[in-house]
GUTI-169079 format. One record per residue (C-alpha): residue number from 1; residue in one letter; chain; x, y, z. Coordinates in steps of 0.25 Angstrom, whole numbers, always signed. Layout:
<nodes>
+-----+------+-------+-------+-------+-------+
:  nr : rest : kette :    c1 :    c2 :    c3 :
+-----+------+-------+-------+-------+-------+
: NUM :    A :     A :     X :     Y :     Z :
...
+-----+------+-------+-------+-------+-------+
</nodes>
This chain:
<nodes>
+-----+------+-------+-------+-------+-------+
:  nr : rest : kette :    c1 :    c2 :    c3 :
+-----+------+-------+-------+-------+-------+
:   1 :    X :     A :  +395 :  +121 :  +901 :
:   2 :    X :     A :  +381 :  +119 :  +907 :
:   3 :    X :     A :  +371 :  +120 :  +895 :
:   4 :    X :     A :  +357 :  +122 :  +895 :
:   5 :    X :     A :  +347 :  +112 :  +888 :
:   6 :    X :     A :  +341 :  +116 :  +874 :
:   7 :    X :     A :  +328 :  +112 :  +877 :
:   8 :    X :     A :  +316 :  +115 :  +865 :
:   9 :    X :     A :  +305 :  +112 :  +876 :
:  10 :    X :     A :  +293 :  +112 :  +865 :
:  11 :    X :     A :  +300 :   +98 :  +860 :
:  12 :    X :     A :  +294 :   +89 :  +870 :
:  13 :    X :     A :  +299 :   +73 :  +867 :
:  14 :    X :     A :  +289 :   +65 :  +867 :
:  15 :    X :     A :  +291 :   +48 :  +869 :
:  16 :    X :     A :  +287 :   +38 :  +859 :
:  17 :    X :     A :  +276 :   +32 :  +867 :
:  18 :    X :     A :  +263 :   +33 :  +862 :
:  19 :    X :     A :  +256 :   +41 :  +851 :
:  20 :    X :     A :  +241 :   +44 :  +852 :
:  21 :    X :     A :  +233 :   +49 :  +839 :
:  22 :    X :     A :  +218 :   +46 :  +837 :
:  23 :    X :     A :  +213 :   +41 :  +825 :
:  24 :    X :     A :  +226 :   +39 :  +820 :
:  25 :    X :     A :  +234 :   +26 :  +815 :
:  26 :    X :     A :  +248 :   +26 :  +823 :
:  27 :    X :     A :  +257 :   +16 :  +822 :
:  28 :    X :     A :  +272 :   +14 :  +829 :
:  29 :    X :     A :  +284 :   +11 :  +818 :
:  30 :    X :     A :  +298 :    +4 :  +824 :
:  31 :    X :     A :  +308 :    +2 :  +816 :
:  32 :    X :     A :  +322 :    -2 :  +815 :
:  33 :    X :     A :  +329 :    +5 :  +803 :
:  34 :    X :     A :  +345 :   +10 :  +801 :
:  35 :    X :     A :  +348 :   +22 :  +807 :
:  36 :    X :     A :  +354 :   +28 :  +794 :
:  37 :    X :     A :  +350 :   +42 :  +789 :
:  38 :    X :     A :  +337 :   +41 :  +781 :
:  39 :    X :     A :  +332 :   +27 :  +787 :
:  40 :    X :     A :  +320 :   +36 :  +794 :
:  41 :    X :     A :  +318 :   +44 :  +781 :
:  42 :    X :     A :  +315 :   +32 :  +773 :
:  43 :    X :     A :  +304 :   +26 :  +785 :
:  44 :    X :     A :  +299 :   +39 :  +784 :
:  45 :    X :     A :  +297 :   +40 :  +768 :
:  46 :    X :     A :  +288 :   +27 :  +769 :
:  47 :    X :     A :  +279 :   +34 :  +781 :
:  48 :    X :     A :  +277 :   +47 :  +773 :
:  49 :    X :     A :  +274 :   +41 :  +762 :
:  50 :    X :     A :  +263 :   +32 :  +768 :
:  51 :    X :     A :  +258 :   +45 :  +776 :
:  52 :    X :     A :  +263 :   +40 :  +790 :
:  53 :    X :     A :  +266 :   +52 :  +801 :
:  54 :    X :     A :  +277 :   +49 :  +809 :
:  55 :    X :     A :  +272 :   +54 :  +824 :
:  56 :    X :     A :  +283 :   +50 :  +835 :
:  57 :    X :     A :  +295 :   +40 :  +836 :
:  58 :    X :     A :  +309 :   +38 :  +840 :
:  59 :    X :     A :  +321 :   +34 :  +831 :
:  60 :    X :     A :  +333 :   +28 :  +837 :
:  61 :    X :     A :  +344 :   +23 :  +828 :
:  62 :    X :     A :  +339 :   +12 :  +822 :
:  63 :    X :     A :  +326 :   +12 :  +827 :
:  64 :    X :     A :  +313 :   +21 :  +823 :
:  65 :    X :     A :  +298 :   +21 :  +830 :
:  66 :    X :     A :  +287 :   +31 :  +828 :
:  67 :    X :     A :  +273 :   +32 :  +829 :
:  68 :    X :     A :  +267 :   +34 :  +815 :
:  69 :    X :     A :  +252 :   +40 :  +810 :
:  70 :    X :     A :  +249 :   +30 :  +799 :
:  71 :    X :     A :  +234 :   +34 :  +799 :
:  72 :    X :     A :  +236 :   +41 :  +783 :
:  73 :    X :     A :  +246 :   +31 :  +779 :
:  74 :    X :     A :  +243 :   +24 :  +766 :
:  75 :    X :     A :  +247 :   +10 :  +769 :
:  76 :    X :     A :  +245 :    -1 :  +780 :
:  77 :    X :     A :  +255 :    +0 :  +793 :
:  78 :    X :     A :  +260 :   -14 :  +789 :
:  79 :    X :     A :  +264 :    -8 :  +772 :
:  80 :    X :     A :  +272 :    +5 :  +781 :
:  81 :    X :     A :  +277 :    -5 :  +790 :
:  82 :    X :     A :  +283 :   -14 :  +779 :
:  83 :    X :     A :  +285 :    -2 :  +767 :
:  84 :    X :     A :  +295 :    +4 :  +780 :
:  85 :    X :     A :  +302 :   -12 :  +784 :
:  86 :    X :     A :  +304 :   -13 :  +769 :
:  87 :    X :     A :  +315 :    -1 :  +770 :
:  88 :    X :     A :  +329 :    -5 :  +770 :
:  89 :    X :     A :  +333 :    +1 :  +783 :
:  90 :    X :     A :  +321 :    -2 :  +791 :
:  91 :    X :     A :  +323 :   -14 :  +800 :
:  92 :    X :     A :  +311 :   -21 :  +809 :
:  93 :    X :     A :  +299 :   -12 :  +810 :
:  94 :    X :     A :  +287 :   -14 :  +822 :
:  95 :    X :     A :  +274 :    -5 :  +822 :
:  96 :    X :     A :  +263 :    -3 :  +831 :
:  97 :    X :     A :  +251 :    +0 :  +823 :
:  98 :    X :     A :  +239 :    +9 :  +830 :
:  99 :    X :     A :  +227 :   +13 :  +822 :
: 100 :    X :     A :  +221 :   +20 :  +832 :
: 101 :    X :     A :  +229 :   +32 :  +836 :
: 102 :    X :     A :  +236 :   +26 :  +850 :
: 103 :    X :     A :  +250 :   +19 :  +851 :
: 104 :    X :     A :  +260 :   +16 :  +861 :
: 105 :    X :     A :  +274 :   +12 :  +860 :
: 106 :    X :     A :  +275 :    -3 :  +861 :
: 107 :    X :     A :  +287 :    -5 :  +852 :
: 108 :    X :     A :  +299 :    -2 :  +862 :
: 109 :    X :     A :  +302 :    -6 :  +874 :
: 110 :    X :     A :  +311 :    -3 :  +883 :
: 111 :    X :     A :  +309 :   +13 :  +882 :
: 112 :    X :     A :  +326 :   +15 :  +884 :
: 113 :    X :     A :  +337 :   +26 :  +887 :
: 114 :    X :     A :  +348 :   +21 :  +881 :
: 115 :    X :     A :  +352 :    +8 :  +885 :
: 116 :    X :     A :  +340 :   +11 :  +898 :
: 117 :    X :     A :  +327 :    +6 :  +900 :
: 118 :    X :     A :  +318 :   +20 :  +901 :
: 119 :    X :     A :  +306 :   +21 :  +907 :
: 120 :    X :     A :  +295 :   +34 :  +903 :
: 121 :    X :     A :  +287 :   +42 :  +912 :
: 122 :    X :     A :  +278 :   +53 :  +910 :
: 123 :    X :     A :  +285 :   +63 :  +920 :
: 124 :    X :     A :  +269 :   +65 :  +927 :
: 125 :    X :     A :  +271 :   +51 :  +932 :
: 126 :    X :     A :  +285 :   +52 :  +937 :
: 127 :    X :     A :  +281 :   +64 :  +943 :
: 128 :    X :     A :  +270 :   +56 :  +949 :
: 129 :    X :     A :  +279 :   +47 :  +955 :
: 130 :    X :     A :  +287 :   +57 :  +962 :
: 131 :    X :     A :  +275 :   +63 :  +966 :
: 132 :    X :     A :  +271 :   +50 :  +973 :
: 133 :    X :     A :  +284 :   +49 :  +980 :
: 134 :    X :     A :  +281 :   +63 :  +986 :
: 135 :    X :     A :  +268 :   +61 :  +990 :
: 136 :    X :     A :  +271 :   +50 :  +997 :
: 137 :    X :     A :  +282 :   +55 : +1006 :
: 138 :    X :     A :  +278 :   +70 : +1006 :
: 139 :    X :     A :  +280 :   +79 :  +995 :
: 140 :    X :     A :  +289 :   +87 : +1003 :
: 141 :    X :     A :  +295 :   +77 : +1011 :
: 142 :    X :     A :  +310 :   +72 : +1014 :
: 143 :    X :     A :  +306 :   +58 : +1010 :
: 144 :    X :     A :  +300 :   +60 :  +996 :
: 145 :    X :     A :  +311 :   +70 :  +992 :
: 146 :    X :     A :  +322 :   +61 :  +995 :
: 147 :    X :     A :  +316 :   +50 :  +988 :
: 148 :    X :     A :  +313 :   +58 :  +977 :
: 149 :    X :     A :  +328 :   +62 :  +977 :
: 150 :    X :     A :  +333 :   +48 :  +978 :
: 151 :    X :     A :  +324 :   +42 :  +965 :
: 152 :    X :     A :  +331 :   +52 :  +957 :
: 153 :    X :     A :  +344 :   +53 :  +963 :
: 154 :    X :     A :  +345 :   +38 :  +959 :
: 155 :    X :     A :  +339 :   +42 :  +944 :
: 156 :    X :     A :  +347 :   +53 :  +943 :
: 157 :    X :     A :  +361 :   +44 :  +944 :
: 158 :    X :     A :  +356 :   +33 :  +936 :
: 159 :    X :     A :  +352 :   +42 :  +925 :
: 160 :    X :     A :  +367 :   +49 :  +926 :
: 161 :    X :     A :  +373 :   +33 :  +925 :
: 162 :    X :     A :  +361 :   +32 :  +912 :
: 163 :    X :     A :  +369 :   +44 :  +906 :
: 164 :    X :     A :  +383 :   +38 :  +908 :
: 165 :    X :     A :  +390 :   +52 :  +910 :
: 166 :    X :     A :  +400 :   +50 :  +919 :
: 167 :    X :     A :  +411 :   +62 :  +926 :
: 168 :    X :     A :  +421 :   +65 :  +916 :
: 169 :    X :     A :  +415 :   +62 :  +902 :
: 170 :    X :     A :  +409 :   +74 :  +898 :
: 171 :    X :     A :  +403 :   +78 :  +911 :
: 172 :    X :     A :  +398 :   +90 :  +909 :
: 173 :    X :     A :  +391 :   +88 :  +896 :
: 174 :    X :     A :  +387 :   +72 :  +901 :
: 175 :    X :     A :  +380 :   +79 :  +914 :
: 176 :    X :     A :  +373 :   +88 :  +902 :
: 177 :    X :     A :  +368 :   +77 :  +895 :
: 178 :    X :     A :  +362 :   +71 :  +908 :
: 179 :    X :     A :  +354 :   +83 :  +911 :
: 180 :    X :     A :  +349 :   +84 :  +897 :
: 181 :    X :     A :  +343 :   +70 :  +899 :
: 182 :    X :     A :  +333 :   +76 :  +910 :
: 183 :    X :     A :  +327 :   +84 :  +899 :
: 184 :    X :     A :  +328 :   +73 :  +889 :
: 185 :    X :     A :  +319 :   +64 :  +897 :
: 186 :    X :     A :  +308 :   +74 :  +902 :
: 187 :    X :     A :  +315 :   +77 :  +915 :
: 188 :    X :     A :  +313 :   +95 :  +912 :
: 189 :    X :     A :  +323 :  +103 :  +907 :
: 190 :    X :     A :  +335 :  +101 :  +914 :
: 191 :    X :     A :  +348 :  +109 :  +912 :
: 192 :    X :     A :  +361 :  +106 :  +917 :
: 193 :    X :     A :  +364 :  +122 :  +923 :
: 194 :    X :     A :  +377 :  +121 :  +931 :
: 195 :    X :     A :  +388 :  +108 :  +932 :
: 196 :    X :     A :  +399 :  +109 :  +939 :
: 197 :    X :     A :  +408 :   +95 :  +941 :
: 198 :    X :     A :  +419 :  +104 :  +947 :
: 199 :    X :     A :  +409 :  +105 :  +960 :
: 200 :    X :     A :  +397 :   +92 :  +957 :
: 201 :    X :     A :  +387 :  +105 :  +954 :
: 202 :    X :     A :  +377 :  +107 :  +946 :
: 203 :    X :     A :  +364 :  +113 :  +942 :
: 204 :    X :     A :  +351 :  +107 :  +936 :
: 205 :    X :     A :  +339 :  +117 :  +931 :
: 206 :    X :     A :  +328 :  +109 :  +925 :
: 207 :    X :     A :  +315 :  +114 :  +918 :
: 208 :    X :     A :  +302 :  +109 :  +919 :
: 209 :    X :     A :  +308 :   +97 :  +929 :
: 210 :    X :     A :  +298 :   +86 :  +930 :
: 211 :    X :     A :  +298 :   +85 :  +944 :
: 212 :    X :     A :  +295 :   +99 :  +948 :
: 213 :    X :     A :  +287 :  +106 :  +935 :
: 214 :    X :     A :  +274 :   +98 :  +940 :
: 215 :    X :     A :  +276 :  +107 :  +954 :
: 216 :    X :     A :  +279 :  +119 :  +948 :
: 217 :    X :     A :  +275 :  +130 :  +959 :
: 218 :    X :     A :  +272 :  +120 :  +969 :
: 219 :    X :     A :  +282 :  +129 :  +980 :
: 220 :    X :     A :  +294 :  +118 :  +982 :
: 221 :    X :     A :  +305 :  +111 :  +976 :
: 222 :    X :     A :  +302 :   +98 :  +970 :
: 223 :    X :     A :  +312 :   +89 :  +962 :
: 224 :    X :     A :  +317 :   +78 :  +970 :
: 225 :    X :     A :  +318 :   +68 :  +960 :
: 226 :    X :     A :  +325 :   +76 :  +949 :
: 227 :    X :     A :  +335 :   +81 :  +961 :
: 228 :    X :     A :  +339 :   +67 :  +964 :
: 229 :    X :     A :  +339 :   +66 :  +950 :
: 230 :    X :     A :  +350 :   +75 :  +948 :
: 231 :    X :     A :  +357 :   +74 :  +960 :
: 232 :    X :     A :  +358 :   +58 :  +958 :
: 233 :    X :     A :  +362 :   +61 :  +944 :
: 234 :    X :     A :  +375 :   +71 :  +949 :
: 235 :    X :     A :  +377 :   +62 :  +960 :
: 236 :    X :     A :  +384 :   +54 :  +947 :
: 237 :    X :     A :  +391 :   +64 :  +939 :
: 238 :    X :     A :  +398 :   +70 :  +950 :
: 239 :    X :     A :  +400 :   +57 :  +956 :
: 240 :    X :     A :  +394 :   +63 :  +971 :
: 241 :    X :     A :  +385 :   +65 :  +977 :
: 242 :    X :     A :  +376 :   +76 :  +973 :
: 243 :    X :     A :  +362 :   +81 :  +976 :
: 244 :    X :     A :  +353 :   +90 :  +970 :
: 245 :    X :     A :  +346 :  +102 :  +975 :
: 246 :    X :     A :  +334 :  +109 :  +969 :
: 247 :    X :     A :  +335 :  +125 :  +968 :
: 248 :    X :     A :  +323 :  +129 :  +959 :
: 249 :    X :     A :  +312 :  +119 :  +957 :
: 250 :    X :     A :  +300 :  +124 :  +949 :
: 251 :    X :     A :  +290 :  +116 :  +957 :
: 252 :    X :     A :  +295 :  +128 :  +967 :
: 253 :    X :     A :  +291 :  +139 :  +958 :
: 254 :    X :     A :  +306 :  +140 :  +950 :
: 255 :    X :     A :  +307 :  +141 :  +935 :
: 256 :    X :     A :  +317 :  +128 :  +934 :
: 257 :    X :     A :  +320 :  +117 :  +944 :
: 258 :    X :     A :  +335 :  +119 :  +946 :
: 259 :    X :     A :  +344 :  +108 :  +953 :
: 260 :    X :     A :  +357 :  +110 :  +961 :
: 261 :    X :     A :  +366 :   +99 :  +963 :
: 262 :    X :     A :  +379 :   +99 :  +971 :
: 263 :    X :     A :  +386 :   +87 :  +980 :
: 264 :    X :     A :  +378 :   +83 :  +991 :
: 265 :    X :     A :  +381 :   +87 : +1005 :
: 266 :    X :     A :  +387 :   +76 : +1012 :
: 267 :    X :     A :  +379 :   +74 : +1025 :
: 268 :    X :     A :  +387 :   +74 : +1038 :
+-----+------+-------+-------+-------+-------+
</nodes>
């Protein structure tokens, strides 16, 4: 059964790149401690009690980071830094400290999905850089749609291979997963609307597409890219070849971009 994304869109998920707050003392925490229950309760005792405002962070297993607001605390970053090292199941700590309201970062690298190296971009500037491609071969033209197309075909089968679902292990819910990761990453909202293995069919509707919701009005279809992206990415769950068409776009005046994919026509 096709289900249709519970998305709370008032919930944006920001990264842990920066925090910015003038005429504040922020400092970064990252920590190894044991991924028990109440390891982060007792790291987070010590910062109340020394008046320190958690602001942003990730937690994975074994590890903590986050940016804290240690302008009211009432001890030296170095005491909070040792009081936390001295509990029993807090490992190696490093900090970043930043009296003067900006701070960035520095403690992790690679950035990673899984066992992949990631790389961030704001979708303006990935925007941008399709736009370049189009404005230098036509925005209408044959050459920078089909390029457009091939760039995310390419994408789109790598990121099926990224997933590792493959025909006969769960498909139908696998193929769910995949499409749920385009509105993880910021892609829009996309739903999976019809799938059909039976026949290699499928339908794709997507909401606030990065591709197209900057052109919103501007009279014709626009998402190459993303179509390429998806018929690259059905090209590997069906094993064929498959391509994508676009029947609504928002960047022609629909509500929803809305993506048809089928086997490709095999040219005589």
């Amino acid at each position: 059964m096709v289900q249709t994304p519970n998305i709370q869109r008032d919930r944006a998920k920001n990264l842990f790149i920066a925090e910015v707050a003038p005429s504040r003392h922020i400092m970064e925490f990252s920590m190894s401690l044991a991924n028990t229950p109440g390891t982060l309760n007792d790291v987070t005792d010590i910062l109340a009690k020394h008046n320190v405002n958690i602001l942003t962070g990730f937690h994975d297993r074994d590890h903590w980071s986050f940016f804290a607001d240690v302008t009211k605390s009432d001890i030296k970053p170095e005491q909070l830094e040792q009081e936390i090292v001295a509990l029993e199941r807090v490992g190696e700590i490093r900090t970043l400290d930043e009296p003067n309201g900006i701070i960035v970062d520095t403690l992790h690298y690679p950035v990673k999905w899984g066992d992949n190296r990631a790389i961030i971009l704001r979708a303006r500037t990935l925007s941008s850089m399709l736009d370049s491609i189009r404005n230098a071969f036509g925005a209408e033209g044959a050459v920078a749609r089909i390029l457009l197309h091939t760039m995310g075909e390419a994408a789109g089968r790598a990121m099926f291979e990224a997933c590792a679902v493959h025909p006969g292990d769960k498909l139908h819910e696998g193929i769910y997963h995949i499409i749920g990761v385009y509105t993880a990453t910021g892609w829009g909202i996309f739903n999976l609307k019809l799938f059909d293995p039976t026949n290699a069919k499928a339908i794709v509707q997507a909401v606030d597409n990065f591709e197209c919701s900057p052109y919103a009005g501007s009279g014709s279809f626009h998402s190459h890219f993303v179509r390429g992206h998806l018929a690259g990415l059905f090209s590997q769950v069906f094993n064929r070849r498959m391509e994508a068409t676009e029947t609504a776009c928002v960047a022609r005046g629909d509500s929803i971009c809305e993506f048809k994919i089928e086997p490709a026509q095999v040219k005589s």
